[in-house]
N, C-alpha and C positions, 0 to 999 in steps of 0.2 A: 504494500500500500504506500507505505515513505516511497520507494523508489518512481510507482508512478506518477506519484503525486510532486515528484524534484524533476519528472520529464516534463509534464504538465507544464507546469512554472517554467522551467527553463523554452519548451518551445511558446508562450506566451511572452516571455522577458522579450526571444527573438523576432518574433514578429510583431512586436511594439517599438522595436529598437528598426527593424527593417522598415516598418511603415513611419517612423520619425523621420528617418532617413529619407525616404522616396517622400513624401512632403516638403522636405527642404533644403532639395536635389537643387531648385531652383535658384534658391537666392545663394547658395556656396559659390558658384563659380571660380572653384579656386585656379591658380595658374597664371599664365599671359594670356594678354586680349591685347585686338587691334581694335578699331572703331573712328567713325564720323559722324560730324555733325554741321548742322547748317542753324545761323544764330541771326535772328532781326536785331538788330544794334541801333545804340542811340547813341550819338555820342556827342558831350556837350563837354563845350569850351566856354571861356573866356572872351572870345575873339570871333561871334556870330560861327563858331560852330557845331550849330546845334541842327542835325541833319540823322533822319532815320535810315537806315542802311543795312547789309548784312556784312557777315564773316561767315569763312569757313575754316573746320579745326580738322585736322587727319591725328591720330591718336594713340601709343601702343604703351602699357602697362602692365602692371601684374598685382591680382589680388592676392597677399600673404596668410590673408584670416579673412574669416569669415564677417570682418569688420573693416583692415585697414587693407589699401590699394597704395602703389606708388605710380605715379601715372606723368609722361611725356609727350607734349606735343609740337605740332607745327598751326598757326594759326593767321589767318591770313584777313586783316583790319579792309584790306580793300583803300577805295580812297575816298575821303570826308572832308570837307571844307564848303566854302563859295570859292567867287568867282577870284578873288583878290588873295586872300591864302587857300593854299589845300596842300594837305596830307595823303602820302601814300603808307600805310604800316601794316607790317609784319612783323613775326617774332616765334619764339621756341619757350616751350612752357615747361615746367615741373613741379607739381601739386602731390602730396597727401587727400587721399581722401578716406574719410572715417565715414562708415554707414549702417544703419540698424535695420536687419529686416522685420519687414510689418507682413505677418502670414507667407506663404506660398512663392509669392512673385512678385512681391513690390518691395524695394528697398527704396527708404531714404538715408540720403547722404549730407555731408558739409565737406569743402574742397580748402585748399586753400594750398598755395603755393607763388613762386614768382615766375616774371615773363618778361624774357629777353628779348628786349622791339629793338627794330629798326627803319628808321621813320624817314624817307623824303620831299620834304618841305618846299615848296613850291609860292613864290610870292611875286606876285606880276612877271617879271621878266628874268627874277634872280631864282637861284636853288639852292638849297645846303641839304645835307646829311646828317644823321642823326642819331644815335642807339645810346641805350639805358637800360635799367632794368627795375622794374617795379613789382610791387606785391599785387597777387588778387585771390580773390573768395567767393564763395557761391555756395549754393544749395542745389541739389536737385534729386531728381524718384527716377528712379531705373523699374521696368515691369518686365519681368521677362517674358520672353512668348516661345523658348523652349531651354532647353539646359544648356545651350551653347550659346543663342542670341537673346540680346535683352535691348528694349527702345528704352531711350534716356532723355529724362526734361529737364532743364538746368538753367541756374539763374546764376549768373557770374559779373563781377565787379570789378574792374582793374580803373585806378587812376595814376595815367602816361605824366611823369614832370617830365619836362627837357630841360636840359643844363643850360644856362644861358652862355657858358662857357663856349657849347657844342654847335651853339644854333644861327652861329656867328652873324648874319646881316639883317635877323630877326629878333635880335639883342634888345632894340629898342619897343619892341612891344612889351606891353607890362608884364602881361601872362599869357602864354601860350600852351598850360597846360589843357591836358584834355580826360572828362571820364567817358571810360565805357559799361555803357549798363546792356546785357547780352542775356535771350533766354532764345535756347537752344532746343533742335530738336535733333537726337542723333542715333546710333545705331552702334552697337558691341558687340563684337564675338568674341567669347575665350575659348581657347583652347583646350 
């Protein structure tokens, strides 16, 4: 009787341990991922640049735990100004992100990490060159739609200073810094 009753339990232990498992198959994704995304941008200046836009990010990382991610990218600002300044900017990123899953398929996350821009600056008839590196942060919910792909919504912050060091014949404006506020729509596979 002991012994069927220690089978018993133990094939119940395992198939509560296997059905934990296969429910949150989804949000582990542990490994490397690649991924994209496509972000409507707003980006406001100082300097009448206040112009709604996109960026695109190409992506490759790797979640360590079933919490934290270390994540790298390429992301590309596009170009934003009027007629009289405008900017062209890109840059290379590297974020943490820390994220909780909520059931099944839905994680939320918080990012946060810096980005390495390089910005050319455009002023009637002159140009200068430009790169820095600033912090940014964000939120966003990953759902996945099977154990390998997950769609991602994200909301990210970065505000660009230029050195007025670097910005040489734009010196004489007062600020030419710029923020970007970006909610993203993008796409992951891990491996």
């Amino acid at each position: 009787m002991k012994k069927s009753y220690l089978a018993t339990l133990a094939a119940a232990s395992l198939l509560t341990t296997s059905g934990f498992a296969a429910a949150n198959s989804f949000v582990d994704n542990m490994g490397p991922y690649v991924g994209a995304s496509y972000s409507l941008l707003k980006a406001d200046g100082d300097e009448d640049f206040d112009k709604e836009d996109n960026a695109t990010k190409l992506f490759v990382g790797a979640q360590f735990h079933q919490i934290f991610a270390l994540e790298a990218g390429y992301i590309d600002f596009g170009n934003y100004g009027n007629s009289v300044f405008n900017t062209d900017l890109d840059g290379y990123t590297l974020a943490i992100k820390a994220g909780i899953p909520l059931g099944e398929r839905f994680t939320l996350y918080a990012q946060g990490g810096n980005l390495w821009w390089n910005a050319d600056i455009n002023a009637t008839d002159e140009s200068s060159d430009a790169d820095g590196s600033d912090f940014f942060y964000g939120a966003g919910m990953a759902f996945a739609i099977s154990e390998s792909w997950q769609l991602l919504l994200e909301y990210t912050r970065v505000d660009v200073k230029f050195d007025r060091d670097e910005i040489g014949i734009l010196a004489e404006i007062d600020s030419f810094d710029t923020k970007f506020d970006q909610a993203s729509l993008g796409i992951k596979y891990t491996f």
